[in-house]
Residue frames as qw, qx, qy, qz and C-alpha x, y, z in Angstrom:
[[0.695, 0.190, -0.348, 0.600, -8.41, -9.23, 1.56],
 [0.145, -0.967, -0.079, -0.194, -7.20, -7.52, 4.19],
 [0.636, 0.206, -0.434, 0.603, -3.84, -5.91, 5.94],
 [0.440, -0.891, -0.014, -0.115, -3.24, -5.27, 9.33],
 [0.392, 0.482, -0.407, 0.670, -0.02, -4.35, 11.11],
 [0.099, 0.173, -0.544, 0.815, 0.29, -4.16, 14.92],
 [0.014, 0.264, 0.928, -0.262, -2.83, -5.51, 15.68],
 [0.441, 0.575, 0.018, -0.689, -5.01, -2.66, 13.53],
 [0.594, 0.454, 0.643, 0.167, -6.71, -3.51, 10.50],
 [0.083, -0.470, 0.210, 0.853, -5.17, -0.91, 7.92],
 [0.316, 0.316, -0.005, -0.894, -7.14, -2.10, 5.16],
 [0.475, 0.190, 0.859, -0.027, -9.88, -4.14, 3.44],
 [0.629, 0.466, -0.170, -0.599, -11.43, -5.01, 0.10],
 [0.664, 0.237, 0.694, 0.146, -12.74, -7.75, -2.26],
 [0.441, 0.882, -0.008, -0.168, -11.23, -5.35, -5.09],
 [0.575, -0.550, 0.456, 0.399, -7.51, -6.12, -4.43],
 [0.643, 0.659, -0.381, -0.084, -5.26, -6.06, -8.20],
 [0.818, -0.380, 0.322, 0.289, -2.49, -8.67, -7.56],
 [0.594, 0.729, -0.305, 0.153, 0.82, -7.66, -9.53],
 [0.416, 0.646, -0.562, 0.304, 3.70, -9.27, -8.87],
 [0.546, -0.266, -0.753, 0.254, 2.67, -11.33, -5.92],
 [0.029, -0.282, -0.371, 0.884, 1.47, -7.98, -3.95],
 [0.015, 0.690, 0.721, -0.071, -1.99, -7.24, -3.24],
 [0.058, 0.158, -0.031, 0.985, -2.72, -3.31, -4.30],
 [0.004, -0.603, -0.660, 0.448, -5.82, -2.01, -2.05],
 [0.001, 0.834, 0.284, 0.473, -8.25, 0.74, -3.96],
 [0.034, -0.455, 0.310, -0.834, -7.56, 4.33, -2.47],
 [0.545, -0.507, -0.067, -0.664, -11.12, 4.33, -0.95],
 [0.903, -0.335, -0.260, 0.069, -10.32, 0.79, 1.51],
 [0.428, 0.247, -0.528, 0.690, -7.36, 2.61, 3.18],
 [0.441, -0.801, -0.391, 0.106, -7.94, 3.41, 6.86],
 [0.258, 0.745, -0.271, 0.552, -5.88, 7.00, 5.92],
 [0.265, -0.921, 0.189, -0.214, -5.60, 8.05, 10.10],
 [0.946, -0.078, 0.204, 0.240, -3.16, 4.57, 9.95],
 [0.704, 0.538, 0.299, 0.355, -1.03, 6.70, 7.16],
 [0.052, -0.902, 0.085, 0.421, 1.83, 9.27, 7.14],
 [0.731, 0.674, -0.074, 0.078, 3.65, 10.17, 4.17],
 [0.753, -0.468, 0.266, 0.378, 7.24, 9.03, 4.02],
 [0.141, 0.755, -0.492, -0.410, 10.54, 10.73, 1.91],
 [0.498, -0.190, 0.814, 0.229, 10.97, 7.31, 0.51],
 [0.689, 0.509, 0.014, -0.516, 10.92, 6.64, -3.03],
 [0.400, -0.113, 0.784, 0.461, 11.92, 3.80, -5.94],
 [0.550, 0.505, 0.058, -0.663, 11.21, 3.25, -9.30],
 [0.667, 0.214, 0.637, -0.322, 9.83, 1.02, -11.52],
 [0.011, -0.377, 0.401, 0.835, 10.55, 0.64, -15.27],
 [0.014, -0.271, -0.752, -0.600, 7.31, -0.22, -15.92],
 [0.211, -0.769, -0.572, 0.189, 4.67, 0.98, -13.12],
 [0.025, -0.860, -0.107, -0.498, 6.80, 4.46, -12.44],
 [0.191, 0.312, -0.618, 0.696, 7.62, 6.08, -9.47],
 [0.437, -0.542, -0.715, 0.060, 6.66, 5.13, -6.06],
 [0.279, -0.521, 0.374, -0.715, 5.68, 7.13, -3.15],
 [0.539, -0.257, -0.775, 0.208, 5.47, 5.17, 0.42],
 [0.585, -0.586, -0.104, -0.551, 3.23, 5.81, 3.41],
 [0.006, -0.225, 0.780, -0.584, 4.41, 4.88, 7.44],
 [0.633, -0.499, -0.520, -0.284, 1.85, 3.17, 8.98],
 [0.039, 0.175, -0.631, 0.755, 1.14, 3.95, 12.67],
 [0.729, -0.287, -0.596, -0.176, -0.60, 1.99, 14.62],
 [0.619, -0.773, -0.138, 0.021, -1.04, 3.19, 18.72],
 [0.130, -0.880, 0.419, 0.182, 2.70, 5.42, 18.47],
 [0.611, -0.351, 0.579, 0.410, 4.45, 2.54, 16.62],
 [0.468, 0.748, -0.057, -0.467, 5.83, 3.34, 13.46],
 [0.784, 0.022, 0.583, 0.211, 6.47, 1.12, 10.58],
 [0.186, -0.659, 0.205, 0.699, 8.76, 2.79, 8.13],
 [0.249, 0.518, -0.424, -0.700, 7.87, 3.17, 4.63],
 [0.306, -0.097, 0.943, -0.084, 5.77, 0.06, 4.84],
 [0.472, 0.610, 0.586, -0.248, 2.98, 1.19, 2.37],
 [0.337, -0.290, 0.505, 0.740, 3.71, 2.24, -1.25],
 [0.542, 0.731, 0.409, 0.063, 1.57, 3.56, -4.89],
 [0.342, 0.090, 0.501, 0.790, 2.18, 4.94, -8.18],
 [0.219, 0.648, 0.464, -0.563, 0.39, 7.93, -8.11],
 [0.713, 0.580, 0.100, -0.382, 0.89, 8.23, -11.72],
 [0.742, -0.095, 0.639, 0.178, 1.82, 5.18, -13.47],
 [0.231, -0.327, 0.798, 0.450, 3.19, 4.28, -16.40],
 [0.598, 0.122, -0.376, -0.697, 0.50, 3.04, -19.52],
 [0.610, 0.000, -0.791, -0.046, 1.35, -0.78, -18.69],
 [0.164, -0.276, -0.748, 0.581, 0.32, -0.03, -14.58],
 [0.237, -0.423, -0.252, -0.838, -2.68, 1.92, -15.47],
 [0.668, -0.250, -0.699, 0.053, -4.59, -0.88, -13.29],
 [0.729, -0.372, -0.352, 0.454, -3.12, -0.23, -10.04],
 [0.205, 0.398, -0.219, 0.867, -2.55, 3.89, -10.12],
 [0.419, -0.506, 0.285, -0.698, -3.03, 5.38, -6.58],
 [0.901, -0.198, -0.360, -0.137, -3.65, 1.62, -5.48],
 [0.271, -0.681, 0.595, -0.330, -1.64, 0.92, -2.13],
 [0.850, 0.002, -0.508, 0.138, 0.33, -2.45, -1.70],
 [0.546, -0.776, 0.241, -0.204, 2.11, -3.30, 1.30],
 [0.740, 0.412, -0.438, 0.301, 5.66, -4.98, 2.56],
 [0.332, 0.423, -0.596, 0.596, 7.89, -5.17, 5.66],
 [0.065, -0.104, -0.821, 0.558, 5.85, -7.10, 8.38],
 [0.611, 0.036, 0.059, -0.788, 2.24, -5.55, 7.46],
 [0.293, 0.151, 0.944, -0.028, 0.02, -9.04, 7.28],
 [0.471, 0.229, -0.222, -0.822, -2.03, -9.33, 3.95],
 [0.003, 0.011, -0.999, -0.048, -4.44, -12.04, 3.62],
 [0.307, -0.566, -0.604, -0.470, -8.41, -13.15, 3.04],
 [0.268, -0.191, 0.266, -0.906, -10.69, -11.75, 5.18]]
């Protein structure tokens, strides 16, 4: 799988966890310099709390368009630190 955004690949793997119709990427398949941390949070009553990540991508910035559970809940063990994506990022095979 992979997701790109703005014509960057942001990140790939053939590790992907699907929950809930959203692909979560391992830590290690993020291209981080793509990645700024964002004040956004929600939560989950079964994964936890999120934290979400901007993507930027040549000065455009896509707000709070990357998300994990940096520590999850017992029933999201799976998928802690894992990064899904949402709001216009394209996720799909590789």
């Amino acid at each position: 799988m992979k997701a790109s955004w703005n014509g960057a690949v942001i990140a790939r793997s053939d590790k992907t966890i699907v929950v809930e119709g959203n692909h979560y990427f391992p830590p290690d398949s993020i291209n981080s310099e793509y990645f700024m941390p964002s004040d956004f949070t929600s939560h989950c009553p079964w994964k936890g709390q999120a934290q979400y990540y901007s993507v930027v991508v040549d000065g455009k910035i896509n707000q709070a368009a990357a998300w994990c559970y940096p520590e999850t809940l017992d029933a999201a063990k799976e998928i802690e630190n894992y990064i899904a994506f949402w709001r216009g990022v394209d996720v799909e095979a590789s």
